[in-house]
C-alpha positions in Angstrom: 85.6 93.0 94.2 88.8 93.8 92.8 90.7 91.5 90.2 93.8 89.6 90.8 94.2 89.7 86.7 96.7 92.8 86.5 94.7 96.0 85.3 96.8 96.2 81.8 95.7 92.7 80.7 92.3 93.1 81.2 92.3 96.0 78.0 90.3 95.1 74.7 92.3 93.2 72.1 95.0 95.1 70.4 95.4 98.2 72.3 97.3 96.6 75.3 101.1 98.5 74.6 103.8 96.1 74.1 106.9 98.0 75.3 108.0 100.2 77.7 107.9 103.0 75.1 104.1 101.9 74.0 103.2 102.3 77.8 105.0 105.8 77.9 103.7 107.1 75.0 99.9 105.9 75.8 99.8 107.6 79.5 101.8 110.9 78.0 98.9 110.7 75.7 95.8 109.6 78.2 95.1 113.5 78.9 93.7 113.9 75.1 91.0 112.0 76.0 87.5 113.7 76.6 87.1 113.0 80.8 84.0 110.7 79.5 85.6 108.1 77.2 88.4 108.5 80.3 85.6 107.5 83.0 84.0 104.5 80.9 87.2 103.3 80.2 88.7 103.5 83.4 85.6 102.1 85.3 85.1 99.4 82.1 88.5 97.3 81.9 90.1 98.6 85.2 87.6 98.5 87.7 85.5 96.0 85.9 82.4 97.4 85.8 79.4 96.6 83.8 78.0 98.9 81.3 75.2 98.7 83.2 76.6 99.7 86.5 78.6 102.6 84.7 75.2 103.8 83.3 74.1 104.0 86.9 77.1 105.4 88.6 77.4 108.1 85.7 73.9 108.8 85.2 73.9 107.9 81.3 71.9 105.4 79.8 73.6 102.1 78.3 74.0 103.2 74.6 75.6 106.3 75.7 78.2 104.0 77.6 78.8 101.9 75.3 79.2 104.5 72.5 81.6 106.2 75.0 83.4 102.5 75.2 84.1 102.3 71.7 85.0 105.8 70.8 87.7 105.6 74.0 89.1 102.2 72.0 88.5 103.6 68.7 91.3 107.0 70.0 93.2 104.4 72.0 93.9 102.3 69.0 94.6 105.3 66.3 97.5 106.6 69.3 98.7 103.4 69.7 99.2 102.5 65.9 100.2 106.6 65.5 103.7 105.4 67.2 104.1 101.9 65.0 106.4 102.7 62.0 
């Protein structure tokens, strides 16, 4: 069941841009993501999967999910903080 909790507010702690220009730059930069990191990401905070259902639906096991999970927030925060300054 789908969230009424808009799909940008629902990303981890610090990576959610701030500005029109943060938002610009991070989607003009979402195709230098791996596909994977992409998928758990994308299935994680906007479709609000488990790790556990990602697991199943992508036919890894949890650890490889959640090493996915950080990695994608890990490149998500070194773009974001690449445009600060």
């Amino acid at each position: 069941m789908p969230s009424s909790t808009p799909a940008w507010s629902r990303w981890p702690s610090g990576l959610t841009p701030t500005s029109s220009n943060g938002t610009t730059r991070s989607c003009a930069r979402w195709g230098a993501f791996p596909a994977s990191q992409r998928q758990v990401l994308v299935a994680k905070y906007l479709d609000d999967q488990s790790v556990e259902q990602i697991a199943a639906d992508t036919g890894r096991t949890r650890a490889q999910v959640q090493s996915l999970l950080q990695r994608g927030r890990d490149g998500l925060r070194r773009q974001l903080g690449a445009g600060d300054g």
